[in-house]
N, C-alpha and C positions, 0 to 999 in steps of 0.2 A: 504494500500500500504506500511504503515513504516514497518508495523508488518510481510509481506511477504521480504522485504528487509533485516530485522534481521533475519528471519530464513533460507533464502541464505545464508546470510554471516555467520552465522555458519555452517551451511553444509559447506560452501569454507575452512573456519578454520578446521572442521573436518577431511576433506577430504587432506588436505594440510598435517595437524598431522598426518596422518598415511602411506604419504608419505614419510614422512620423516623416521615414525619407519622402514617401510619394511625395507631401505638398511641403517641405522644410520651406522653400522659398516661396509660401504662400503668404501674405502681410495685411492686417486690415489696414485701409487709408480712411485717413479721416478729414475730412473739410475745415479748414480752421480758416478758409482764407476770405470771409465774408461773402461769398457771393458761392450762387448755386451752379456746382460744376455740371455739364451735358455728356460730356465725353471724358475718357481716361485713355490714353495709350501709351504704351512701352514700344524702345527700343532699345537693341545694345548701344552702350555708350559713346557717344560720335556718330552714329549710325546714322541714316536719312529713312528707312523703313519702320514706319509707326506701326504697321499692322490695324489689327482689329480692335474696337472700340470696347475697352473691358468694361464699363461699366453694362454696357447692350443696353435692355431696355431700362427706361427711367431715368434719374436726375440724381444727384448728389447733393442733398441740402446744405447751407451749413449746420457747421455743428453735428453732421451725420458722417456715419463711419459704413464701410463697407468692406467686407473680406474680395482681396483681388486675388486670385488664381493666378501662381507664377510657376513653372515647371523645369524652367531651362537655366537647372542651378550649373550648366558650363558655362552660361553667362550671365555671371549674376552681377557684372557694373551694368545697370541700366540709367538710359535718361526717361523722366517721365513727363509726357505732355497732357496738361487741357484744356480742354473748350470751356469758356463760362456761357452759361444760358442765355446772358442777358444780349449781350453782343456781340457773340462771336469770337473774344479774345482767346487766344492762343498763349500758356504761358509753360514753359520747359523747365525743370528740375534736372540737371544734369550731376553724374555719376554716384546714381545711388547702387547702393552693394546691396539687392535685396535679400540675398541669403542673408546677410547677417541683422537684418530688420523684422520685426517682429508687426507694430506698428508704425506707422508714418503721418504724423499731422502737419498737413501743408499749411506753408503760411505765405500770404501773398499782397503786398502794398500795389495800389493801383497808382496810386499818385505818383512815387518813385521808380516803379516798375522793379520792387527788387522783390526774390522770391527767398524763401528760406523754409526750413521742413524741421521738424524735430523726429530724434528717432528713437526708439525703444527696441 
């Protein structure tokens, strides 16, 4: 019975560990930056291909947080770009390590145009 009890709880442990790997680089983001985001995209860092719009359907209020789906821990320097609702602005966060992010609250001055992120 002990020796069946050890080899459950490894399997529990294994099984745990590879949950973890599938999404490690997955991070919630959170909206700090007063205005309501439309679009979320990634690319690798420097890169010019945004791809597909992670948020999909719906809107990012402020003060709202959303878990993004990140898979490609070979490249985990991303830049992150988005669209605000209101007018279309375009605003980029370059070389974030999302493996090593957990969460990310954007922060974003309109008037300056400077952008900054806090990360956990």
């Amino acid at each position: 019975m002990l020796r069946f009890c050890k080899i459950v709880g490894l399997v529990s442990i294994s099984l745990s560990s590879l949950g973890a790997i599938a999404g490690d680089a997955d991070f919630t983001l959170l909206n700090g930056t007063g205005y309501t985001i439309r679009e979320v995209y990634l690319s690798p860092a420097n890169g010019k291909n945004w791809g597909n719009d992670r948020l999909g359907e719906g809107e990012l209020p402020n003060n709202k947080s959303r878990l993004i789906k990140f898979k490609d821990s070979a490249n985990c320097e991303q830049d992150l770009q988005v669209v605000f609702d209101k007018d279309d602005t375009e605003v980029v966060w370059e070389g974030l390590d999302l493996c090593e992010i957990n969460k990310l609250t954007l922060k974003y001055n309109r008037v300056t145009k400077t952008v900054s992120a806090i990360k956990e």
